[in-house]
C-alpha positions as CSV (number, residue, x, y, z in Angstrom):
1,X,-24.6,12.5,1.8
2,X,-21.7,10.1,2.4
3,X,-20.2,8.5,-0.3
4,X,-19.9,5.0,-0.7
5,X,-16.5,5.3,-1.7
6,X,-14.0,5.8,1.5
7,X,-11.7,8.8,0.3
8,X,-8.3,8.7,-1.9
9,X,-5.0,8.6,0.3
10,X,-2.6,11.2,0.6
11,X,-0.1,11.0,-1.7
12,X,2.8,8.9,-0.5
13,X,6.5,9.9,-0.9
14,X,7.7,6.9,-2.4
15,X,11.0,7.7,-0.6
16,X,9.9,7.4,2.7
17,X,10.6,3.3,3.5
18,X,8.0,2.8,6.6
19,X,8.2,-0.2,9.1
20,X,6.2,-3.4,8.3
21,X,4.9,-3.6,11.8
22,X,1.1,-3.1,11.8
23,X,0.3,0.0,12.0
24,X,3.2,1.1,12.8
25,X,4.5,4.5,10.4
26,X,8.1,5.0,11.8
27,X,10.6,4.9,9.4
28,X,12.4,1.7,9.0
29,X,16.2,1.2,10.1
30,X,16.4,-2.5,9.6
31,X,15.7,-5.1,7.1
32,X,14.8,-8.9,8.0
33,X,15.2,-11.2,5.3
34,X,13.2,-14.1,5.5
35,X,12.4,-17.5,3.5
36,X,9.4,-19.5,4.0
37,X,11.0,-23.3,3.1
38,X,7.4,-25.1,2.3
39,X,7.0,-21.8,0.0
40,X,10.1,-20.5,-1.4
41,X,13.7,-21.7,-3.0
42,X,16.3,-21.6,-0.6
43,X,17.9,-18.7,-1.9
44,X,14.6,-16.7,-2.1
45,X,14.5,-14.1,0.4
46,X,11.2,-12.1,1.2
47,X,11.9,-8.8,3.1
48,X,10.0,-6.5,6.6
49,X,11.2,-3.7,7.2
50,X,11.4,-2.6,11.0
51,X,12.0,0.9,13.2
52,X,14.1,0.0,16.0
53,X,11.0,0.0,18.2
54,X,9.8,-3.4,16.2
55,X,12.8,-5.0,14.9
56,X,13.0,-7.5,18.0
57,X,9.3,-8.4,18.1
58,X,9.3,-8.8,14.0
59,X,12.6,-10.9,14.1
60,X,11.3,-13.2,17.0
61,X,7.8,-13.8,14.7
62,X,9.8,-15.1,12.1
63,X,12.5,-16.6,14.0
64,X,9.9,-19.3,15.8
65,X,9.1,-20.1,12.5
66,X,12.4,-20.8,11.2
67,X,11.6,-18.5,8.5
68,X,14.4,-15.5,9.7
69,X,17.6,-15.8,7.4
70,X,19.1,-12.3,8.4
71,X,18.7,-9.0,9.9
72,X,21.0,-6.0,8.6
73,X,20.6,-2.1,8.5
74,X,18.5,-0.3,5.8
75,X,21.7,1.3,4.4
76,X,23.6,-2.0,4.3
77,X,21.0,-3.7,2.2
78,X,20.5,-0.9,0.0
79,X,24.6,-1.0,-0.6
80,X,24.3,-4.8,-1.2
81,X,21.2,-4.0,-4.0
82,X,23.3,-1.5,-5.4
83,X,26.7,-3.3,-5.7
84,X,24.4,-6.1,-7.6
């Protein structure tokens, strides 16, 4: 009998930082900081994450928006957040 209930996840390592691409599961190398200006303050940044397969297609989705403020390396970010 199938339940109606789809089954529980694997447990995720909370560690692992995964691209925001759909479906995409590579590990992520890049942050792109983004505002949206109808939504958000100005100094309000939102965040994708991207594997270096997706960080061009990502950054141009938000750039023909006008919503892409930056794009810097996982490990610079995390320095920036950490020197906060």
């Amino acid at each position: 009998m199938n339940s109606p209930h789809p089954p529980h996840p694997a447990p995720r390592d909370d560690s692992a930082v995964i691209c925001s691409a759909k479906g995409c599961r590579a590990a992520a190398v890049w942050v792109l900081a983004w505002n949206n200006p109808k939504l958000h303050t100005p100094d309000r940044r939102k965040t994708w994450l991207a594997c270096e397969e997706h960080r061009e297609h990502l950054s141009q989705f938000l750039g023909v928006r006008g919503f892409l403020k930056d794009v810097v390396t996982l490990a610079e970010w995390e320095a920036a957040a950490a020197g906060r």
